[in-house]
N, C-alpha and C positions, 0 to 999 in steps of 0.2 A: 793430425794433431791439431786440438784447438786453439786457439788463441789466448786463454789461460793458462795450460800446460807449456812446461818450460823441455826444453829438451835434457835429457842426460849430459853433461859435462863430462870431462876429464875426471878419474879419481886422482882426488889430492894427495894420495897417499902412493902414486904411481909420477907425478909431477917432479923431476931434478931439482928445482928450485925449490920445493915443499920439501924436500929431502935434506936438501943441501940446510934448507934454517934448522931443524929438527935435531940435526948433526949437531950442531955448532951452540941450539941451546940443552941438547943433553951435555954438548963438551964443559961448556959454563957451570951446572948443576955438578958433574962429575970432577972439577979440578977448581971447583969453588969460586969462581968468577961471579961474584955477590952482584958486580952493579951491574955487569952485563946482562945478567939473568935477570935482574927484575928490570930493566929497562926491557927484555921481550916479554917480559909477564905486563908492562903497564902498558904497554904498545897492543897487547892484543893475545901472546901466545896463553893460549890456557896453560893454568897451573897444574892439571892434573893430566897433559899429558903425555903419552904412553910412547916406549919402543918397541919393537917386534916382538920382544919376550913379554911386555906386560909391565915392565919397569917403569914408575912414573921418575919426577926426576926428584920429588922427595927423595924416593930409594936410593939413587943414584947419589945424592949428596949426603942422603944416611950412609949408606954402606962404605962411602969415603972420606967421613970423615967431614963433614964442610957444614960445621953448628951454625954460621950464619946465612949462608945458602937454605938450610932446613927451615931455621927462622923465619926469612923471608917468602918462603916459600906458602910454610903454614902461617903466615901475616897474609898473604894473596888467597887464601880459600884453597888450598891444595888440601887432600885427602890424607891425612898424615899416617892414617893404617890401611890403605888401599891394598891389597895382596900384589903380587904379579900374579903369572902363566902357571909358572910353578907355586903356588901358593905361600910364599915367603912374607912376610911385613919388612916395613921398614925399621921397624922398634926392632924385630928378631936380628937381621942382620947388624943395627947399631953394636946391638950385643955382642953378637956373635967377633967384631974386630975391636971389641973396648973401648967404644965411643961413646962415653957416660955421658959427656955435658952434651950429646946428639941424640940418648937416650932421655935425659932430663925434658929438653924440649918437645921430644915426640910426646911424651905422657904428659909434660904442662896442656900440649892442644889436644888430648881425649884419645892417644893413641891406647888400644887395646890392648895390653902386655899377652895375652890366652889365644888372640888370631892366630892363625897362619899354624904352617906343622915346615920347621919346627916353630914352635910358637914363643916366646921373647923370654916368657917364664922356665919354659925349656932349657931353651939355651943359658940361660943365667942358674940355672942348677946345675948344667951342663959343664958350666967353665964357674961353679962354686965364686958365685957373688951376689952375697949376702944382701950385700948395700943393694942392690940392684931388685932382689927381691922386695927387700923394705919399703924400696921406693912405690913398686908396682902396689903393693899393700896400701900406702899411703893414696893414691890416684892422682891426677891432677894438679892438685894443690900442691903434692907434695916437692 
């Protein structure tokens, strides 16, 4: 090996300690822990990422509920319609548990109502909400 090439390291994604923060900032994202979360977002952790299924922690704070968690989330560059593994969005799943004002946000920052199967427009015909539809009609702005 030359003097330029560096060796292979440990995966990060095999490291206790790499696990153990990952843990604790999906825990923040998932039970809405706003400052803690962006204080690993300004520190360093990326916004957009992922647990073993594909979940960013958008999804994690869409599908629970946590409109300021989201906010901040998509205020840091987070991908507000990233899929998972399963191909699920974050918009789909708001829907799917009647998270309007977590649905309002995702489509203020460009989230795709038609991604993901099932896809947000789905769902929101699925469980007859109108409003919900309108909204997607309207885009962005609305």
């Amino acid at each position: 090996m030359s003097d330029n090439q560096q060796r292979p390291g440990p995966d990060p994604a095999e490291d206790p300690d790499v696990i153990e923060l990952a843990t604790r900032v999906f825990t923040c994202a998932r039970t809405g822990d706003t400052a803690a979360l962006c204080a690993y977002l300004d520190a360093g952790v990326p916004a957009d990422l992922t647990n073993d299924k594909g979940d960013t922690l958008v999804m994690l704070a869409a599908y629970h509920g946590r409109p300021e968690a989201v906010q901040a989330l998509c205020d840091r560059g987070a991908d507000p319609g990233r899929l998972n593994d399963r191909g699920q969005s974050p918009l789909a799943g708001a829907v799917f548990k009647g998270e309007e004002q977590v649905v309002r946000i995702l489509v203020r920052h460009g989230a795709d109502p038609a991604a993901g199967t099932p896809s947000a427009v789905q769902a929101a015909r699925m469980f007859d909400r109108q409003e919900l539809l309108d909204l997607f009609d309207e885009g962005p702005q609305g």
